[in-house]
N, C-alpha and C positions, 0 to 999 in steps of 0.2 A: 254834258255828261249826266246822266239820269242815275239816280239814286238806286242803290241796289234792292229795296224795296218797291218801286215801281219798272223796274223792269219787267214783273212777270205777276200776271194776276196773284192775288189772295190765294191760298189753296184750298179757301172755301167757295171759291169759284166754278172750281175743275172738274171735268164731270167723269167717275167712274169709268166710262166706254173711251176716253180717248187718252189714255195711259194719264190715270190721277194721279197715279201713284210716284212715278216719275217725277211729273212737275211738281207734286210735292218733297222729294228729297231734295231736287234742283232751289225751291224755293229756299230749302231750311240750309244748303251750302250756303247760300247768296247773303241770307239775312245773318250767319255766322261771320261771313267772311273767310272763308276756308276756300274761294275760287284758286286756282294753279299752285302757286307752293304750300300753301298751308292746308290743301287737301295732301299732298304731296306728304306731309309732311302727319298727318292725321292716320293715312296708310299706313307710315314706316312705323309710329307708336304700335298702334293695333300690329303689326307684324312681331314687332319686338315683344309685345306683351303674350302672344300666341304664343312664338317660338321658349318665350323664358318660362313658360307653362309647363315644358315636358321635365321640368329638372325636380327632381323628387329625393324627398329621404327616406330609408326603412329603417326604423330602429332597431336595438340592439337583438330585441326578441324576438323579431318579425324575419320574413322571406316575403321580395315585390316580385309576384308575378306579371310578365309583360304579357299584353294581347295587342300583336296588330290583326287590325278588321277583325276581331271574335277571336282570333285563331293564336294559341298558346307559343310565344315566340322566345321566351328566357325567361329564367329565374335569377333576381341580381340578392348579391349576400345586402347585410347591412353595412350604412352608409350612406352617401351622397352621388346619387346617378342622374343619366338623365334618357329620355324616352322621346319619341318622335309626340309631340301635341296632339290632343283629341282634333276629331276622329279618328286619327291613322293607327294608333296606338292608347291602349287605356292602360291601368295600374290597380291590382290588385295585392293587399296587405292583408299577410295571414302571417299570426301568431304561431312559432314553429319551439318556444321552448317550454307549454302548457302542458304537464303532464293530463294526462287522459287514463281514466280508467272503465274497464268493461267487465260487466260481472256475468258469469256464465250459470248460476245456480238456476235461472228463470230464461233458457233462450228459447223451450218450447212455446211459454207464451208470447213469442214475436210471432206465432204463426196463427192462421185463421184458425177457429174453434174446430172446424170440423176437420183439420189435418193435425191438431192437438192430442197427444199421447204421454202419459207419464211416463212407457216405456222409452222414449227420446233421450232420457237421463239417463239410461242404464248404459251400462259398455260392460264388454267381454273382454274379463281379464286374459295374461297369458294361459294359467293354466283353467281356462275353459270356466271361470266363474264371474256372476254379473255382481260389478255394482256401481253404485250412482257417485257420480262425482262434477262437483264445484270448483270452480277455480274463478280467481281477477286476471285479468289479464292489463296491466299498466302501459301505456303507449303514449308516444307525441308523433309528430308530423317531422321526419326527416326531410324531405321535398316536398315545397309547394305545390308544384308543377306538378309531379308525379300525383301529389294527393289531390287535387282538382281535377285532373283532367285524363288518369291513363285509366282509370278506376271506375266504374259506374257505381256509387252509393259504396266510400269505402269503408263505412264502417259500419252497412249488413256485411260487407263483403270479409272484415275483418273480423265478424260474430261468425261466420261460418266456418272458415279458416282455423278460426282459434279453436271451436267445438270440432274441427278432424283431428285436427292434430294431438287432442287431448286424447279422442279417441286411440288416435294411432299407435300414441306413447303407451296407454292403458293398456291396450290388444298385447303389446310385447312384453308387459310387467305380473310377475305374480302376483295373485291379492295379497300376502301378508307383506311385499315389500311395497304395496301399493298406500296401504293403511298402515305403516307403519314405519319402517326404519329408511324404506326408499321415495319418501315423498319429497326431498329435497331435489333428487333427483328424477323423477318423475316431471318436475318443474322444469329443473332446469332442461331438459330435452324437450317438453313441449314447447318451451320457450326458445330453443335454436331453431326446432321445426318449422314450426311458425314463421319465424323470422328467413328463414331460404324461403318456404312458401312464398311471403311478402315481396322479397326483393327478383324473385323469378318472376311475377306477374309488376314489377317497377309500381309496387302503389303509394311507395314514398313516406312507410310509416315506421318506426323506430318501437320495437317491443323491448320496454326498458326493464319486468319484471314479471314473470306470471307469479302466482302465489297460491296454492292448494287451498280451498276452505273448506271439505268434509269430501273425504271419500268410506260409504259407508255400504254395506251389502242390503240387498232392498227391501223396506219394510216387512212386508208378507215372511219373510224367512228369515227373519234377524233372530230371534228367539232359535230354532236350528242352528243359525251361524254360531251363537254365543253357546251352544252347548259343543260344536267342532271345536271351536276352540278355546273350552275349557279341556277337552278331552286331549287336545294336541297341547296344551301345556302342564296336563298330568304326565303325559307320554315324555316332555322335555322336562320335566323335573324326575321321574323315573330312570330317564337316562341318565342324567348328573347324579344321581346319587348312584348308579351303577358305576360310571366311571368313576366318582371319588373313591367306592370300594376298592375297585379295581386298583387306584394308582396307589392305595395302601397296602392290598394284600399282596399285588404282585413284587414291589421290593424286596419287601419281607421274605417271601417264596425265594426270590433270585439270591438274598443274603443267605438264607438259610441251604439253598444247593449250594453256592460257593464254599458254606463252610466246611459240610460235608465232603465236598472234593476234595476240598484242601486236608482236611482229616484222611480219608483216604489216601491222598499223595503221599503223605507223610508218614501213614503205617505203610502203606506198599517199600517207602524207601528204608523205612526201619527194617521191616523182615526182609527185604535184600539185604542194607549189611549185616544183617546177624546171618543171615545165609552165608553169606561169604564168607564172612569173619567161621563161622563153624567148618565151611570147607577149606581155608587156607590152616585153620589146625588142625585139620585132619588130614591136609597134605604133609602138616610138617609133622604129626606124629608118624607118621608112615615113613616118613623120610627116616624119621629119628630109629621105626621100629626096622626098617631093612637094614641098617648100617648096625644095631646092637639088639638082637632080637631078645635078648632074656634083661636083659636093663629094661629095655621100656617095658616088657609085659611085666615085671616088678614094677614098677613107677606104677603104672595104669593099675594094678590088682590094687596098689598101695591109697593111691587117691578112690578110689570108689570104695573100698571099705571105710575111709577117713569120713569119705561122703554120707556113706551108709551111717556108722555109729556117732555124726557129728550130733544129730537126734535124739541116740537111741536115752533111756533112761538110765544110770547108774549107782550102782549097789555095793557095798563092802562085805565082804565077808570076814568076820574074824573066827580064825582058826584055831585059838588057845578057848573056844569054847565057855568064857565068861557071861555073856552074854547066854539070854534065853534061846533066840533061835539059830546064835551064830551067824544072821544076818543085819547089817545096819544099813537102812536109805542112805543113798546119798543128795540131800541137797545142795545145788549147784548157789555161788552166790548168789548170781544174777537175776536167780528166781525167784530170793527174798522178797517178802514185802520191806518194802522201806518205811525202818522205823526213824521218828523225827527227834530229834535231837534237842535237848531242852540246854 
């Protein structure tokens, strides 16, 4: 039995042209000792260590996107998976809970110089007025897979995106809800647009926030702008203090016709009943004067002279002529001044 070193030349012996390479692997079994089982046996390691290769973890913050041969095959959550061994399968670890933000105040200068315009800033409000507006737009990566691979470059693709839909929102906003009372809102709609946009084209990104940072009318006419609207907030304080007039005097007007009406209703109902009350005794004089015609024309002659000299002035005359003119006043007591009583 010959030595397992002299069975087969040196493998500095071997010459390149008649397969070196061969009887050199051949030599380096022999001189291991790894001939029939223990090559056997040297396989099945290497096999096992290959196959236990494909078993992978993503953690909690990550999405593992799978590729077998190049070509995008699953997205696995976080955890403990496992994937077919390189080549056949590779693993790609993308961070999916990293907020990301994009600022839109400066997107014309992503473009070449000579397609560069300040006018790119401008948008046309609803009612037909330009101004410039800024906005962040906050984002992460909902899907790996979609954000790799359905998307060519997706966040040019999300700079454009973000800049129509600002537009779009703007186009249907007036400018003073735009600069002012309606910028929350302004947001939040660009911020849904956006986000259908996104999920219509699967580009697997998650818009967790846009946020307004100046919407303002554009340089060259600001000075004109701030004179509109000084003049539109003389016009809105002119109006307020009209209608405060207004909710003063008009009360006032409606208290003062009510009372007047009601004064009216109230003599209207007085001279009816004295109307009546005069025609029901002038029915019942009549009554009185057809049943005894010379009683009541005495009664009646009786009270209207009564009526007459209840007035008139009163005078004494004495007749025994003692007196100078044989007239003496009469004063009435009633007439008296009232003397005070000590």
């Amino acid at each position: 039995m010959h030595s397992p070193s002299t069975d087969l030349p040196p493998p500095e012996c071997a010459s390149p042209h008649s397969g070196g390479w061969r009887h050199v692997l051949a030599y380096r079994i022999q001189l291991y000792g790894l001939n029939g089982k223990g090559l056997l046996l040297l396989v099945a390691l290497l096999a096992v260590l290959w196959i236990s290769s494909g078993i992978y973890k993503v953690q909690p913050d990550e999405e593992g996107v799978v590729l077998r041969l190049g070509q995008w095959a699953r997205t696995t959550e976080p955890g403990l998976h496992y994937r077919l061994p390189w080549p056949v399968e590779q693993l790609l670890l993308v961070g999916v809970t990293q907020i990301n933000h994009l600022q839109l105040s400066n997107w014309y200068d992503s473009k070449p110089s000579y397609e560069s315009n300040i006018s790119d800033q401008q948008m046309l409000t609803g009612d037909e007025n330009i101004v410039e507006a800024e906005c962040t737009v906050f984002w992460r990566i909902k899907d790996a897979g979609q954000f790799l691979f359905q998307v060519k470059a997706p966040e040019q693709a999300l700079r454009v995106a973000a800049e129509s839909a600002l537009r779009d929102v703007i186009a249907r906003t007036p400018i003073q809800a735009a600069m002012s009372g309606g910028r929350q809102q302004v947001a939040e709609q660009t911020s849904a647009l956006l986000q259908k946009w996104l999920d219509d084209e699967h580009a697997g990104i998650l818009i967790t926030q846009v946020q307004l940072q100046r919407v303002d009318p554009p340089s060259a006419v600001i000075d004109a702008f701030n004179d509109v609207q000084r003049a539109r907030a003389d016009q809105e304080r002119a109006r307020n203090e009209a209608q405060a007039y207004a909710n003063d005097i008009i009360p006032k007007a409606r208290g003062e016709a009510n009372r007047l009406l009601q004064e009216a209703n109230a003599y209207s109902a007085q001279t009816v009943d004295l109307a009546k009350g005069e025609a029901s005794r002038f029915d019942s004089l009549y009554q009185s004067y057809a049943q005894a015609h010379e009683v009541t024309a005495w009664r009646l002659y009786m009270d209207s002279v009564d009526a007459l000299l209840k007035n008139a002035g009163k005078v004494i005359i004495d007749t025994s002529g003692k007196s100078a003119s044989g007239v003496m006043p009469y004063l009435p007591l009633q007439d008296r001044p009232a003397r005070e009583v000590k």
